[in-house]
VEXLUMTOR-547752 format. One record per residue (C-alpha): residue in one letter; x, y, z. Coordinates in steps of 0.1 Angstrom, whole numbers, padded with zeros to 4 digits, always signed. Layout:
N
AXYZ;...
//
This chain:
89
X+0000+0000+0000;X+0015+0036-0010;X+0009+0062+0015;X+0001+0100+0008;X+0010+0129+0027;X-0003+0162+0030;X-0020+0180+0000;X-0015+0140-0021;X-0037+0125+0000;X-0065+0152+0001;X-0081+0135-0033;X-0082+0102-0024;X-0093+0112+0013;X-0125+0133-0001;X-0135+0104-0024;X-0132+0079+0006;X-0154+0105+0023;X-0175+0102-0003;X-0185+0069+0001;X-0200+0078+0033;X-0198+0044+0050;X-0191+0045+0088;X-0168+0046+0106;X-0144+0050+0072;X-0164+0086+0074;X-0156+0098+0108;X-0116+0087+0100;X-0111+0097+0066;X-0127+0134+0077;X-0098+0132+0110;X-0071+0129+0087;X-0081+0159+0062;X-0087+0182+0091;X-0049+0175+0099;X-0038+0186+0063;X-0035+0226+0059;X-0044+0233+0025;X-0075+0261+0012;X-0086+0228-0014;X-0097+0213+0022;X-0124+0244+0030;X-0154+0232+0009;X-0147+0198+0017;X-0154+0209+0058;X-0181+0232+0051;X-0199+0204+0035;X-0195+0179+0067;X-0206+0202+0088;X-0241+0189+0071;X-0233+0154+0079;X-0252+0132+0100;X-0225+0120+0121;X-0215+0144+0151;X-0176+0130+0148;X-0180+0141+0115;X-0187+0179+0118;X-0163+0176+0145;X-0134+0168+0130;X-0145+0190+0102;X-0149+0219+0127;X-0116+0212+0140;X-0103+0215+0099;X-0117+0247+0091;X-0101+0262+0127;X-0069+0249+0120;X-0070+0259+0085;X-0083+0298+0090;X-0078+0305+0124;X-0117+0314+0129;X-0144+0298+0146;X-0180+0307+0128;X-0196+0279+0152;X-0212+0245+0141;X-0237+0257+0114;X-0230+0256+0069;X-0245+0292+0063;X-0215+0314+0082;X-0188+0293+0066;X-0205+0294+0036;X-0210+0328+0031;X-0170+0333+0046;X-0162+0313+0015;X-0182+0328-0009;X-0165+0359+0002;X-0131+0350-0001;X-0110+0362-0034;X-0121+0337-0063;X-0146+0314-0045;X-0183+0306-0057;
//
């Protein structure tokens, strides 16, 4: 098995995530909230949506490590902070 670090893996980890089957989920979600890259962002905001409360999480726990804010546990305000940023729809 080859391993990926940092920004390699994020692909692979957001299709695993994709799959949505527990607890491959909750685990694949941990390790992208431990990579700093932007390409993570939309990937968080959209677990914050999820069903699974280790989910948003560990997604919460991405998007502070990644910008340094904390816009609480809800889509909309990380949403619109995207939107906002230069570039982003």
């Amino acid at each position: 098995m080859v391993a990926l670090y940092g920004s390699a893996a994020i692909e692979p980890l957001h299709k695993a995530f994709l799959t949505d089957q527990w607890p491959g989920t909750m685990w694949t979600m941990e390790a992208l909230a431990k990579i700093k890259d932007e390409r993570c962002l939309p990937i968080y905001i959209a677990a914050l949506a999820h069903h699974e409360p280790n989910v948003r999480q560990a997604a919460i726990e991405g998007l502070k490590f990644n910008t340094g804010l904390d816009l609480g546990w809800q889509p909309e305000p990380w949403q619109t902070w995207w939107k906002n940023q230069a570039g982003n729809e």
